[in-house]
KOLVEXMI-844986 format. One record per residue: x, y, z of N, C-alpha, C in turn. Coordinates in steps of 0.2 Angstrom, whole numbers, padded with zeros to 4 digits, always signed. Each point is the difference from the previous one (the first is absolute). Layout:
N
XYZXYZXYZ...
***
This chain:
112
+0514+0466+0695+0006+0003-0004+0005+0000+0006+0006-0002-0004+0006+0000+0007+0002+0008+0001+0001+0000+0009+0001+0009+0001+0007+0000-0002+0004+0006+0001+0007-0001+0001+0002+0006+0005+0005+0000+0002+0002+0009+0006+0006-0002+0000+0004+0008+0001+0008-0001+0001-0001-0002+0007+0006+0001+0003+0002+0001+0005-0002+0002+0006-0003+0008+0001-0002+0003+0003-0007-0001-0001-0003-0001-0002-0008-0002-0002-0003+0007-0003+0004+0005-0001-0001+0007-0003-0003-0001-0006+0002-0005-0005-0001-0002-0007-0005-0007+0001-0005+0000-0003-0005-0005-0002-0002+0000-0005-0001-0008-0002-0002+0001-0007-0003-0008-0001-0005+0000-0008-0001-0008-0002+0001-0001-0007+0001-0005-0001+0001-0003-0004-0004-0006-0004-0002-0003-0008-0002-0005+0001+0004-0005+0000-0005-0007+0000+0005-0004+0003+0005-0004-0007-0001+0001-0003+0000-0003-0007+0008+0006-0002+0007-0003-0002+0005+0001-0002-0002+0000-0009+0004+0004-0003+0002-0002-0007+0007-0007-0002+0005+0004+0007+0007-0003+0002+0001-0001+0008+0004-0002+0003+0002+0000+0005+0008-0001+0000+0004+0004+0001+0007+0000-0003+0006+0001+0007+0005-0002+0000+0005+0004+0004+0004+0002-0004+0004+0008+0002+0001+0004-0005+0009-0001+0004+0004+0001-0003+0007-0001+0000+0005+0006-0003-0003+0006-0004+0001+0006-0001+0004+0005+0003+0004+0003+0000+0005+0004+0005-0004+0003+0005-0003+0004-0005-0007+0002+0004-0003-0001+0006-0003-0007-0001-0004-0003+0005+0004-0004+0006+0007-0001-0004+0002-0001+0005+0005+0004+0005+0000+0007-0003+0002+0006+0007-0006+0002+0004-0006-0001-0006-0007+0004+0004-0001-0007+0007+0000-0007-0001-0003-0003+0005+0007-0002+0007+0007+0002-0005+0005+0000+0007+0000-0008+0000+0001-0003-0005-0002-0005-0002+0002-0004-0007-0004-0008-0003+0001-0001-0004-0003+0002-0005-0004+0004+0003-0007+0003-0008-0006+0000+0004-0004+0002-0004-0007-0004+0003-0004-0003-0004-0007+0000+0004-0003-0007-0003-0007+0004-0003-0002+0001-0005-0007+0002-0002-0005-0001-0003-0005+0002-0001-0006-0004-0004-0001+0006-0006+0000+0000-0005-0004+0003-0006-0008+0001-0001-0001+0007+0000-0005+0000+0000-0004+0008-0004-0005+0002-0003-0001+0006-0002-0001+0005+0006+0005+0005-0002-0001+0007+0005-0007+0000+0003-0006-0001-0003-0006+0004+0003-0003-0005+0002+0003-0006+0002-0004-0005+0004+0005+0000+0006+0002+0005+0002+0003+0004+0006-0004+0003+0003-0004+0000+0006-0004+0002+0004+0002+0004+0006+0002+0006-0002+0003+0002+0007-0003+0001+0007-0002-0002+0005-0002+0001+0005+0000+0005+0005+0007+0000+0003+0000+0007+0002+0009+0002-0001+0001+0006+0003+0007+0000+0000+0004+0002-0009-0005+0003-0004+0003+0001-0005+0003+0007+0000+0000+0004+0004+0004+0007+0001+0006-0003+0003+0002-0007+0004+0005+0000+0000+0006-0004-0004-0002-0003-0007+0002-0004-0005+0006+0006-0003+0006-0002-0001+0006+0004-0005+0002-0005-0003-0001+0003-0007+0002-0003-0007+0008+0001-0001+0005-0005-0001+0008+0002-0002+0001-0005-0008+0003+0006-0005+0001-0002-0004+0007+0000-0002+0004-0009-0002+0005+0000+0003+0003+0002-0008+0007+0003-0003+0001+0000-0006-0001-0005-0003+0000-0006+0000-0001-0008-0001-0006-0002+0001-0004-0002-0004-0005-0007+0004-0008+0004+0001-0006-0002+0003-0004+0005+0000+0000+0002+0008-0005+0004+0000-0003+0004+0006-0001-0004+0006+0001+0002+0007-0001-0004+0007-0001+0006+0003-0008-0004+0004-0003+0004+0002+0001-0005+0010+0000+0007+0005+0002-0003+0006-0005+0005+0004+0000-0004+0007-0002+0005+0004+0004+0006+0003-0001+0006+0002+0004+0004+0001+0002+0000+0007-0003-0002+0005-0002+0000+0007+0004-0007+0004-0001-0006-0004+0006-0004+0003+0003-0005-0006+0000+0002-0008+0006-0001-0005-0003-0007-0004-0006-0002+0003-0002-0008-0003+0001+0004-0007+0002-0009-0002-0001+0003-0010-0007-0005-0002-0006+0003-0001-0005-0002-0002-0001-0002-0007+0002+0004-0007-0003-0002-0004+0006+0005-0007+0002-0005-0006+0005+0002-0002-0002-0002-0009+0002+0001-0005-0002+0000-0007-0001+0005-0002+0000+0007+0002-0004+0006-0001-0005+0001+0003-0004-0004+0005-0006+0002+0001+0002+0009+0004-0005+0004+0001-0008-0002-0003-0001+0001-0010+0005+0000-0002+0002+0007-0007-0003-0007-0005+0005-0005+0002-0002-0004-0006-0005-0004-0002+0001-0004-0004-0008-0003-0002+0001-0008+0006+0005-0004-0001+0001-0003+0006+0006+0002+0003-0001-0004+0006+0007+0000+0007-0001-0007+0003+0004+0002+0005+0001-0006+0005+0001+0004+0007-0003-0005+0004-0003-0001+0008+0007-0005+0001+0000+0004+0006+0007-0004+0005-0004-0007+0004+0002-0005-0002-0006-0004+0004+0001+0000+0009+0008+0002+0001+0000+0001+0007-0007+0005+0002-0004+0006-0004-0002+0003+0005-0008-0002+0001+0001-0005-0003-0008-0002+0002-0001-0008+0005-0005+0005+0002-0001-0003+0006+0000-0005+0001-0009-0003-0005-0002-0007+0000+0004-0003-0003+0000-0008+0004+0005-0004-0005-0004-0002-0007+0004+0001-0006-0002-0001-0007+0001-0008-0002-0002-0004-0003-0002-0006+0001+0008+0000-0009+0004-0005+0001+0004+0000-0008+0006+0002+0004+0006+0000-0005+0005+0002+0001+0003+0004-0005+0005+0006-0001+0003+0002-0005+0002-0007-0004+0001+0004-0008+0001-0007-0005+0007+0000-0002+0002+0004+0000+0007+0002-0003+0004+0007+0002+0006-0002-0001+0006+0006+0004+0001+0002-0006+0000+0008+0001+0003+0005-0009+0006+0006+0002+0004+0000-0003+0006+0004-0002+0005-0003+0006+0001-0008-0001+0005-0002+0006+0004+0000-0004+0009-0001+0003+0007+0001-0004+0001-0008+0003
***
């Protein structure tokens, strides 16, 4: 299964390898959270999220817009966005994973 970790290596976690989507997001949102054009994610259901270590230090931000981002607290990585953990699915930052994922994002969503 691929690992993933923020930045700090505080947060670990895995994932399977298998996407429902793989998307780049273009959203207001995603693109003030990544300081950036958006970001890039895979879809997948909340409970095939395996936390590993470091989930005391996950904070949830719910922006009036859009769904839930969850980030590390310790050094700001944004790890995992859709509402996870609440919702039935979410979406993984594919920046935070480690192992390279074989495929590419298929399509870009909410571009102008």
């Amino acid at each position: 299964m691929p690992r993933g970790s923020c930045l700090c290596g505080g947060v670990q976690f895995e994932v399977p390898e298998t996407f429902e989507a793989r998307t780049f997001c273009h959203c207001t949102s995603c693109k003030k959270l990544s300081g950036g054009v958006g970001t890039a994610n895979g879809r997948l259901r909340s409970d095939e999220v395996t936390i590993l270590e470091g989930e005391e230090l996950l904070r949830t931000y719910q922006p009036e817009e859009g769904t839930a981002k969850t980030f590390c607290s310790t050094c700001g990585s944004n790890l995992f966005g859709g509402g996870w953990p609440e919702s039935e699915n979410a979406s993984i930052r594919l920046s935070a994973i480690d192992d390279p994922l074989p495929g590419a994002p298929a399509k870009h969503i909410y571009t102008r």
